[in-house]
matplotlib code that plots the C-alpha trace (Angstrom):
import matplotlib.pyplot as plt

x = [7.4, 8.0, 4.2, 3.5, -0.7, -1.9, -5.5, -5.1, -4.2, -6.9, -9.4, -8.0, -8.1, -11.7, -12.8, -14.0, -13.6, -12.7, -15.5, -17.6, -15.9, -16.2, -19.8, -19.4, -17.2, -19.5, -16.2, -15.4, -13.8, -11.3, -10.5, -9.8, -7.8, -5.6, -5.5, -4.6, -1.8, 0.0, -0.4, -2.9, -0.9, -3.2, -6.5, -9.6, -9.4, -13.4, -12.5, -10.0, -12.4, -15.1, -12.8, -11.6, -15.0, -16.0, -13.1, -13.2, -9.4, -7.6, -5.7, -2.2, -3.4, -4.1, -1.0, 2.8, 5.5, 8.9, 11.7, 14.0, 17.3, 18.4, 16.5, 17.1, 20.0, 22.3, 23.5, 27.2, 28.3]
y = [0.6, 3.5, 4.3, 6.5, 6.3, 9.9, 8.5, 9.4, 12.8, 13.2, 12.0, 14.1, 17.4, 16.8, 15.8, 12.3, 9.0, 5.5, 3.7, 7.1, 7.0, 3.1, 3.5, 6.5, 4.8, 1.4, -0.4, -2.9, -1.0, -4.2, -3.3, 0.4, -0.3, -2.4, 0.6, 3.5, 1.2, 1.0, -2.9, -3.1, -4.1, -2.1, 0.0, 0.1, 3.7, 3.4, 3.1, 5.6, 8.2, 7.2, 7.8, 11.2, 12.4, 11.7, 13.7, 16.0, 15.6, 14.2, 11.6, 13.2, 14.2, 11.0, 8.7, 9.9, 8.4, 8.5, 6.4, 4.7, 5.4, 1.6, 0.8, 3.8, 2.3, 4.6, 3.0, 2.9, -0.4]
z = [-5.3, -7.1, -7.4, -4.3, -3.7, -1.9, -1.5, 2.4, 1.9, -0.5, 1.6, 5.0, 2.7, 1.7, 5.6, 4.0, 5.5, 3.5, 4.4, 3.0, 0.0, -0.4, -0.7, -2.8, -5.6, -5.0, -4.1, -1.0, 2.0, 1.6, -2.0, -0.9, 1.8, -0.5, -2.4, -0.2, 1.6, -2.0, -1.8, -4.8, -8.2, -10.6, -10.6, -13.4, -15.0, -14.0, -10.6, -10.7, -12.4, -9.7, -7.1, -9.0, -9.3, -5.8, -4.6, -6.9, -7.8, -11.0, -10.8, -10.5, -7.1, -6.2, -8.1, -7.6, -9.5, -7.3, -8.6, -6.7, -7.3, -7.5, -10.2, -12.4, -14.9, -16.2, -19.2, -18.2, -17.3]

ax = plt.figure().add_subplot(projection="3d")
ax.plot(x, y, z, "-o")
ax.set_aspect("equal")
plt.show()
């Protein structure tokens, strides 16, 4: 997936742990875990700005877009 989620570096920089920041954000431990693996499919902006303002971060820090090179289409065929 080319959306790369940092949220474990984040957390490891600020000395905080998930289940902190679960209760923090007033989201499920399950739900962030789903999350910080890079399994979840999307994210409320809400959520994200929770998380964001918890951390004190923006959300570049936390979302990383790295494409994979397979999927990137040229346009020549």
């Amino acid at each position: 997936m080319p959306i790369i989620v940092n949220l474990d570096v984040m957390l490891a920089r600020r000395k905080m742990s998930l289940s902190t920041l679960a209760a923090a954000v007033n989201i499920t431990l399950a739900n962030l875990s789903i999350l910080k693996s890079g399994k979840a499919k999307a994210i409320r902006f809400s959520t994200l700005a929770a998380i964001c303002q918890v951390l004190e971060c923006q959300p570049g820090d936390l979302l990383e877009h790295r494409p994979d090179p397979d999927d990137l289409r040229t346009g020549t065929e």
